[in-house]
VEXDREN-2710 file (C-alpha; in Angstrom, 1 decimal):
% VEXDREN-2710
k/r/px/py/pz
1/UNK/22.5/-18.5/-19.5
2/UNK/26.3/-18.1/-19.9
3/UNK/27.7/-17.0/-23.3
4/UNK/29.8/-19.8/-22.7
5/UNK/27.5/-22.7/-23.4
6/UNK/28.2/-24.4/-26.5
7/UNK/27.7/-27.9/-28.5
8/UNK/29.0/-31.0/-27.0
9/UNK/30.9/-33.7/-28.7
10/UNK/28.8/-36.9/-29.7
11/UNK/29.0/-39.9/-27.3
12/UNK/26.6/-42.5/-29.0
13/UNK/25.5/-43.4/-32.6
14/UNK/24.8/-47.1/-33.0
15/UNK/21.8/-49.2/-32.3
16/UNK/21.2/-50.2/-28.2
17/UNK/20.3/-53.7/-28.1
18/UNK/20.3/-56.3/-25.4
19/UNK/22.6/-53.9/-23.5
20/UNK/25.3/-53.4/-26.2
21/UNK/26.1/-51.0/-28.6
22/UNK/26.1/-52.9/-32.2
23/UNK/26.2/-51.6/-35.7
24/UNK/23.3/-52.3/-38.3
25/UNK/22.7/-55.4/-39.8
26/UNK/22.5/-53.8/-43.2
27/UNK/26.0/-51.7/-42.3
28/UNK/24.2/-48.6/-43.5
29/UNK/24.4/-45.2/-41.6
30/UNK/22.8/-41.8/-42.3
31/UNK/24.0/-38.0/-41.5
32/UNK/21.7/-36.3/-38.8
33/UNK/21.8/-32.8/-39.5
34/UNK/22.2/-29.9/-37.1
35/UNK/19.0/-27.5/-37.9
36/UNK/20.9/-24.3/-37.2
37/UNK/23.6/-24.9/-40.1
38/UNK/22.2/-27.7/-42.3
39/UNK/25.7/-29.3/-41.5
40/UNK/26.3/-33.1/-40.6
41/UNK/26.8/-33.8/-37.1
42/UNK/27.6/-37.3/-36.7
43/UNK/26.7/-40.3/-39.0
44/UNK/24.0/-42.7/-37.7
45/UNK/23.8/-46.7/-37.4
46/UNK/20.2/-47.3/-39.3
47/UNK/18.5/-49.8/-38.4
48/UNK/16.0/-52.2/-40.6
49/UNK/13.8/-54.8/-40.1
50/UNK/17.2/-57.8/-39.5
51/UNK/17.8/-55.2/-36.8
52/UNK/14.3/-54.7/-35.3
53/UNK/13.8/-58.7/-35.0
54/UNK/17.1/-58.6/-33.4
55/UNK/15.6/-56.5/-30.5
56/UNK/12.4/-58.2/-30.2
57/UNK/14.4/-61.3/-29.9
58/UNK/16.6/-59.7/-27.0
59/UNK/13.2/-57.9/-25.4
60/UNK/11.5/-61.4/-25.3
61/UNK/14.4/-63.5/-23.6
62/UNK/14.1/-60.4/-21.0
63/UNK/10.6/-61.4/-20.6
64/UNK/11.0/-64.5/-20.3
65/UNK/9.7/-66.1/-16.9
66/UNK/12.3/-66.6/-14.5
67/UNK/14.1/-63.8/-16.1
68/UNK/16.1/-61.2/-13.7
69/UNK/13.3/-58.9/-14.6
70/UNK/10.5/-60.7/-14.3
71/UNK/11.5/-61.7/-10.7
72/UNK/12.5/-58.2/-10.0
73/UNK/10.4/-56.8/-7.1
74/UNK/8.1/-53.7/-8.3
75/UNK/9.9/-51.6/-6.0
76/UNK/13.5/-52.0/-7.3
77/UNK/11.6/-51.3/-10.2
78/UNK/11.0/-47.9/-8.9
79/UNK/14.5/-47.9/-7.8
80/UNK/15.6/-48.3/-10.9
81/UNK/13.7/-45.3/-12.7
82/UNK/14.9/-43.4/-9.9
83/UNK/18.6/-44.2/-10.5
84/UNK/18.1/-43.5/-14.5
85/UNK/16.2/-39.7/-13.3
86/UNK/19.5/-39.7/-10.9
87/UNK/22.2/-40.4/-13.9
88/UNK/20.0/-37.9/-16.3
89/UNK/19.7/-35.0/-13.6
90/UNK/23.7/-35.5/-13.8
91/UNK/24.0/-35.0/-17.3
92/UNK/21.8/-32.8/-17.5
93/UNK/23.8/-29.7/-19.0
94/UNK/24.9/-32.2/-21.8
95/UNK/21.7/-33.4/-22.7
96/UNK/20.2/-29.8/-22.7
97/UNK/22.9/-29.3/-25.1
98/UNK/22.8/-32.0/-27.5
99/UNK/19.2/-31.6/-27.2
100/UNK/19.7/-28.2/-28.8
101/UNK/22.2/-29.4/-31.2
102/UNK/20.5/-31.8/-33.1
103/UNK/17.1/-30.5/-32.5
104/UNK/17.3/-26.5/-32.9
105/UNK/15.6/-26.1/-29.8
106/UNK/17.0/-23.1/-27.2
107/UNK/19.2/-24.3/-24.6
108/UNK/17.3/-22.6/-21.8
109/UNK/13.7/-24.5/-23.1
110/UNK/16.3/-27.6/-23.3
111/UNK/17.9/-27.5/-19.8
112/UNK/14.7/-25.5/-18.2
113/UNK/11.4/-27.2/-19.6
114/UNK/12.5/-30.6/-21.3
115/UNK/14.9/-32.0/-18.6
116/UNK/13.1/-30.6/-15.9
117/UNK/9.9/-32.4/-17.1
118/UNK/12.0/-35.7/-18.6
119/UNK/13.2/-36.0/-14.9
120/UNK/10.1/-35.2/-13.3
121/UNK/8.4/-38.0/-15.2
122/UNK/10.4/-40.8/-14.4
123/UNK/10.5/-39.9/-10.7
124/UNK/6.3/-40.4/-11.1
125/UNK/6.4/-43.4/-12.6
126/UNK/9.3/-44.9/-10.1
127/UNK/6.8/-43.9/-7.9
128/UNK/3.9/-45.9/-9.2
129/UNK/6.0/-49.1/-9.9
130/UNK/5.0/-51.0/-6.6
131/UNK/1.2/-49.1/-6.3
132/UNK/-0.3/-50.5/-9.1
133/UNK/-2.4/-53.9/-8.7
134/UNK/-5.3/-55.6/-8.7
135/UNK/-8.3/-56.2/-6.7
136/UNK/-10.5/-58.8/-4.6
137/UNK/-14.1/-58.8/-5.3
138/UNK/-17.2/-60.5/-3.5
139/UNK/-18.8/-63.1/-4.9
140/UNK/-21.8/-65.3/-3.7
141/UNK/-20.4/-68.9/-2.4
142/UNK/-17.0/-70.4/-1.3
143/UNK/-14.7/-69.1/-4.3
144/UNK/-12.1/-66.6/-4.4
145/UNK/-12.3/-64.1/-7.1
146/UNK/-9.4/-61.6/-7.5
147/UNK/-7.8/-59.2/-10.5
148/UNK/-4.2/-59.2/-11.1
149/UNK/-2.6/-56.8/-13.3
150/UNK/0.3/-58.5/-15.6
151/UNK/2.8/-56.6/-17.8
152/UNK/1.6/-56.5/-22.0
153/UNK/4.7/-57.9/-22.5
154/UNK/7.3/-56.4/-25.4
155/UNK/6.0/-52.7/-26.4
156/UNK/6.9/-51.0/-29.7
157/UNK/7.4/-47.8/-29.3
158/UNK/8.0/-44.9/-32.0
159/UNK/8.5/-41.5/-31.3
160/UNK/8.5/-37.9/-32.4
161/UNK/11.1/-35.6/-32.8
162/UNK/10.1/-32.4/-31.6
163/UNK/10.5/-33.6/-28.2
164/UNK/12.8/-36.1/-28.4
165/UNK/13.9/-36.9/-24.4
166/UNK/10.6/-36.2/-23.6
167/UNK/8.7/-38.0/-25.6
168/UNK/11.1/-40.9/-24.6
169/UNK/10.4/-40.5/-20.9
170/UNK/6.5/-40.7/-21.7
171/UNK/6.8/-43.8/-23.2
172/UNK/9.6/-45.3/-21.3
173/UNK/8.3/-44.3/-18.1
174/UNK/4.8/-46.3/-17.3
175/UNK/6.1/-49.5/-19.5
176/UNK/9.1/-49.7/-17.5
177/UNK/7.1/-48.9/-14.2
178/UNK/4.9/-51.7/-14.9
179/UNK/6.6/-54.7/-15.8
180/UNK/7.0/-54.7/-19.8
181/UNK/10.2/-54.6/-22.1
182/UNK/10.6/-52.2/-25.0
183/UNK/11.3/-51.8/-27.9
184/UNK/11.8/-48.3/-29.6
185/UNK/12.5/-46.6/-32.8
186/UNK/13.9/-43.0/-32.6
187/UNK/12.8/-40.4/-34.6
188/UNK/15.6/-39.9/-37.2
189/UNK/15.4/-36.7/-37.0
190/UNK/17.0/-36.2/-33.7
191/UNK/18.3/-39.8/-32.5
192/UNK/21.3/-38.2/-30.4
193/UNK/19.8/-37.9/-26.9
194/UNK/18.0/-40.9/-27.1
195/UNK/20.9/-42.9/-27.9
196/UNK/22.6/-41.6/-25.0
197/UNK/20.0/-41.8/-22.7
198/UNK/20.6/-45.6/-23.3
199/UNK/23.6/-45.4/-21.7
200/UNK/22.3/-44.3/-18.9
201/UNK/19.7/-47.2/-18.9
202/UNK/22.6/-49.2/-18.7
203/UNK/24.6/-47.6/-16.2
204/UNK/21.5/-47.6/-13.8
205/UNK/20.9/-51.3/-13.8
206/UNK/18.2/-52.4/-16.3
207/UNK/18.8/-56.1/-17.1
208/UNK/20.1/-56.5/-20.7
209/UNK/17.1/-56.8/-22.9
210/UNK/14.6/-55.1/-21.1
211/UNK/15.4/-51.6/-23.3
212/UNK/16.4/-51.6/-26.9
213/UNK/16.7/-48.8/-29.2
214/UNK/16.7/-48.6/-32.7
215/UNK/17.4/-45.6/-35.1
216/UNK/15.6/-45.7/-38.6
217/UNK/13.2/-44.6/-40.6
218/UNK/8.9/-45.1/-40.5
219/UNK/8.5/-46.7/-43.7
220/UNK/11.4/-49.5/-42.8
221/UNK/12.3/-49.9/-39.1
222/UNK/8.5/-48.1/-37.7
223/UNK/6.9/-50.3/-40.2
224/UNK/8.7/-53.5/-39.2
225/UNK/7.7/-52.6/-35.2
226/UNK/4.5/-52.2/-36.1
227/UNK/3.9/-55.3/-38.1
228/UNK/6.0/-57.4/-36.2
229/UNK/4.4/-60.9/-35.0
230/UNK/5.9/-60.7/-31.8
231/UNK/5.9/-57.3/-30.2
232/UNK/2.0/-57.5/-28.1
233/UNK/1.5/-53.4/-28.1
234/UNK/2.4/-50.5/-30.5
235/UNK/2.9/-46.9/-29.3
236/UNK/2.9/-44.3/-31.2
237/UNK/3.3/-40.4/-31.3
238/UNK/3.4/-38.3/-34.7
239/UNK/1.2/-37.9/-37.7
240/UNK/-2.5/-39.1/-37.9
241/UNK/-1.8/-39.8/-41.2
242/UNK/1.5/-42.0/-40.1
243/UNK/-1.1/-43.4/-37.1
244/UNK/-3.6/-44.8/-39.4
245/UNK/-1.2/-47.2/-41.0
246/UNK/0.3/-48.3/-38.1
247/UNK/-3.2/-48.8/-36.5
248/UNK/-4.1/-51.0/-39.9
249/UNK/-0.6/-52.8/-39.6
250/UNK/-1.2/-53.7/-35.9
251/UNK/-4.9/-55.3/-37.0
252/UNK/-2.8/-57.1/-40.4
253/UNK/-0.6/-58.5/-38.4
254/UNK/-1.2/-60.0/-34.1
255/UNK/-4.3/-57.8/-33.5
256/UNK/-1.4/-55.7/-31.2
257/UNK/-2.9/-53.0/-29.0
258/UNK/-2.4/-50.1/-30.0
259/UNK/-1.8/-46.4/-28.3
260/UNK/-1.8/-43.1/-30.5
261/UNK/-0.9/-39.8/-29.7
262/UNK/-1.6/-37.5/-32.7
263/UNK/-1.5/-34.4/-34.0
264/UNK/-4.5/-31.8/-33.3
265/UNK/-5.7/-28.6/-34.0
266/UNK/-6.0/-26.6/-30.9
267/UNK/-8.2/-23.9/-30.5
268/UNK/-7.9/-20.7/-28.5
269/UNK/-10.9/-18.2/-27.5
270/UNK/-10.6/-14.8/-26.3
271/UNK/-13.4/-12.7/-25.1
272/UNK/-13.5/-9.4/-25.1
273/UNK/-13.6/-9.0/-21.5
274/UNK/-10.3/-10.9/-20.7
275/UNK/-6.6/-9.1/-20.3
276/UNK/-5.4/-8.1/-23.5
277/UNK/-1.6/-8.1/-23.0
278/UNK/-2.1/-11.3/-21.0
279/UNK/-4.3/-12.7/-23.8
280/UNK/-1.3/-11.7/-26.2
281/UNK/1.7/-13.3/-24.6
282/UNK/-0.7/-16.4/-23.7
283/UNK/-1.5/-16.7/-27.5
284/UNK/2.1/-16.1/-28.6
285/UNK/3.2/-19.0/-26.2
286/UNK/0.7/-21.2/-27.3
287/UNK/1.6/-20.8/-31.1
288/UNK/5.8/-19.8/-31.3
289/UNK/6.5/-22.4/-27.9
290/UNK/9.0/-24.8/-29.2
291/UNK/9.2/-23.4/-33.1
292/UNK/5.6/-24.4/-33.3
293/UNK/6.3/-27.8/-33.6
294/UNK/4.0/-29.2/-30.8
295/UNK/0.6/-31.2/-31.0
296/UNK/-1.2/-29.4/-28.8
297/UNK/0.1/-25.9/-30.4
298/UNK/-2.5/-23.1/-30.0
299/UNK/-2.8/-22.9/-33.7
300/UNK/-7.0/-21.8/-34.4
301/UNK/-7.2/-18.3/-32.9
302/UNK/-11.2/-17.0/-32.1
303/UNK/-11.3/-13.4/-31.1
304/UNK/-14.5/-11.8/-30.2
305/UNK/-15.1/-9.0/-32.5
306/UNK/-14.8/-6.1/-30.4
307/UNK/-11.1/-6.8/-29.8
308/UNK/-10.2/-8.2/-32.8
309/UNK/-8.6/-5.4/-34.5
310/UNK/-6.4/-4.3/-31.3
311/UNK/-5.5/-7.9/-30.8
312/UNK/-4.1/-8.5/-34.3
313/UNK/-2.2/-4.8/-33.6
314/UNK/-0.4/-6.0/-30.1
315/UNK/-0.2/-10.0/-31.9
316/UNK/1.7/-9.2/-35.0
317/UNK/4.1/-6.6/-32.5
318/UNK/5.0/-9.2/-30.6
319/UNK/5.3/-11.7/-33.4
320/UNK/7.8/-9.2/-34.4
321/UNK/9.4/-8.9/-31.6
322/UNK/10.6/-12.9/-30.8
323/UNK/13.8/-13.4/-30.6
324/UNK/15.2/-16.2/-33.3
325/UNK/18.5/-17.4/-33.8
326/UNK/21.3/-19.4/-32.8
327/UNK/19.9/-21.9/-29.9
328/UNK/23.1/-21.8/-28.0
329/UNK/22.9/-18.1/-28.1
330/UNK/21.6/-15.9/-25.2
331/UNK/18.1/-15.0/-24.8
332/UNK/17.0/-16.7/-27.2
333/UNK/12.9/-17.4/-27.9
334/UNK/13.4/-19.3/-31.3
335/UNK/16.0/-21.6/-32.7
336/UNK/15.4/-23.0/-36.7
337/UNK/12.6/-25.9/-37.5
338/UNK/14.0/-29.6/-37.0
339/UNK/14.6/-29.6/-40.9
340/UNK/14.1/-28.1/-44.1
341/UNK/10.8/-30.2/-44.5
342/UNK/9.1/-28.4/-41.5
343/UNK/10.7/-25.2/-42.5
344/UNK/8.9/-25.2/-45.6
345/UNK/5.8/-26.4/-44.7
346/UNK/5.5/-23.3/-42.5
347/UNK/6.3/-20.9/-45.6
348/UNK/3.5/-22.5/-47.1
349/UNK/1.6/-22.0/-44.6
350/UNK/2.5/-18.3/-44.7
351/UNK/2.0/-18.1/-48.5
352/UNK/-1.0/-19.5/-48.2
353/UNK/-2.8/-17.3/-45.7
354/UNK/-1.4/-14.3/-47.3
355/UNK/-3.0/-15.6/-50.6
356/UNK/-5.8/-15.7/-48.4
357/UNK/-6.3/-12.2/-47.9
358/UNK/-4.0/-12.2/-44.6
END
């Protein structure tokens, strides 16, 4: 990586609906907050529940029958995710960037891992736009019996933010591929690639409506998604405890469906036959990859006994040796936590299993 790579300038801070950029409802904005410094990068539209049924409004006329994207053929479909993978592959030095500006992530994982994978995933779903139907089945006498496979419809979706793009493509990805309109909350966290990934949407193609973004907070906008009377599936990625309530507000409200993604606790094993440096640098990855902050985080480590004390020796050296700072800096392993919540939490953590006898 150069020494030259530094943060970009901010394109995009207002809600995305029905194609245009428009301000909250409420007029209220909110700082997002670059990790690294704890200083205010831009000042964010934040969206409510007016501003929620503003999208679901503009996602349903999308819908509608007849619509320009209802008619679409699956395959410009495909075309379509393939143009927005096109546009991001583009910009994809600046969204590496402001990926590592507003989430404290390293540039290389930014520009390596995250866009390679966000561009990788909406070239699979383009791909599976016009392969996925239904089937004809044999039945006894003269009738016809066939399986079609028709779009949900609108589809909530609310996402984390230690993956931000990513987590956007996931979700973005198979809905779009498949025939359904969207709406999404961004985490608030780290709305800033997000937002200007809309602007991509838009410059690819997507009919007005199809995608609509909103930036708030879970208790107000997430909560308002989730309970809303008109969206026909919630998706979700975060918190079990945060999934639980919107499982009960999906049930309260339509009977949505519902799809969670939540947080585990993933256990590694190693026996005392296997490579012990390998073991090591496996373990380290699996814990330290992305400051930590990753659902499917090695975090239970099981040693068998007869290696237990050389691999805590060669863990805690190369514990010691990871390289943290500055995410724009070079060579970088570690940038800081999202925000001073999760930064804490992990001193606790540390506190705690030092109380512990660690």
């Amino acid at each position: 990586m150069s020494p030259a790579v530094s943060a970009p300038s901010v394109k995009f801070t207002k809600l995305f609906i029905n194609n245009e950029w428009v301000s909250s409802e409420s007029g209220k904005t909110f700082a997002t907050i670059n990790p690294a410094n704890g200083q205010e990068i831009a000042q964010v539209e934040e969206g409510d529940k007016p501003d929620v049924d503003k999208a679901v409004a503009a996602a349903r006329a999308a819908f509608k029958l007849g619509s320009p994207w209802r008619t679409m053929d699956a395959s410009q479909r495909g075309n379509l995710l393939n143009r927005l993978a096109d546009l991001i592959e583009r910009d994809r030095d600046y969204l590496a960037r402001l990926e590592s500006l507003d989430n404290g992530k390293p540039y290389n994982d930014a520009f390596n891992i995250d866009l390679g994978l966000v561009i990788k995933c909406y070239r699979y779903y383009a791909g599976w736009a016009d392969k996925n139907h239904g089937k004809t089945i044999p039945m006894d006498g003269k009738v016809l019996c066939y399986t079609r496979h028709e779009p949900v419809g609108v589809c909530g979706q609310i996402i984390p933010w230690n993956f931000p793009l990513l987590m956007q493509a996931w979700k973005l990805g198979p809905a779009l591929a498949t025939g359904n309109v969207v709406v999404m909350k961004l985490a608030e966290q780290t709305p800033l690639t997000g937002l200007y990934v809309c602007s991509l949407i838009k410059e690819a193609g997507f009919p007005a409506g199809v995608v609509n973004v909103i930036v708030g907070f879970g208790p107000t906008a997430g909560a308002a998604i989730s309970q809303h009377e008109d969206v026909d599936k919630v998706a979700f990625t975060g918190s079990t405890e945060v999934g639980k309530i919107i499982q009960q507000a999906a049930g309260a409200s339509n009977l949505k469906r519902v799809t969670l993604e939540l947080g585990g606790k993933s256990p590694l094993i190693v026996m005392d036959d296997a490579d012990l440096d390998k073991s090591v640098e496996l373990a380290h990855f699996a814990l330290f990859f992305n400051q930590g902050q990753c659902c499917c985080a090695g975090s239970r480590l099981m040693v068998q006994e007869g290696i237990y004390d050389k691999f805590v020796e060669k863990a805690t050296a190369r514990a010691k040796a990871r390289k943290v700072g500055n995410p724009f800096g070079e060579d970088i392993e570690q940038g800081p936590q999202v925000d001073n919540e999760q930064f804490n939490k992990v001193l606790d953590y540390i506190q705690s299993g030092v109380a512990e006898g660690a």
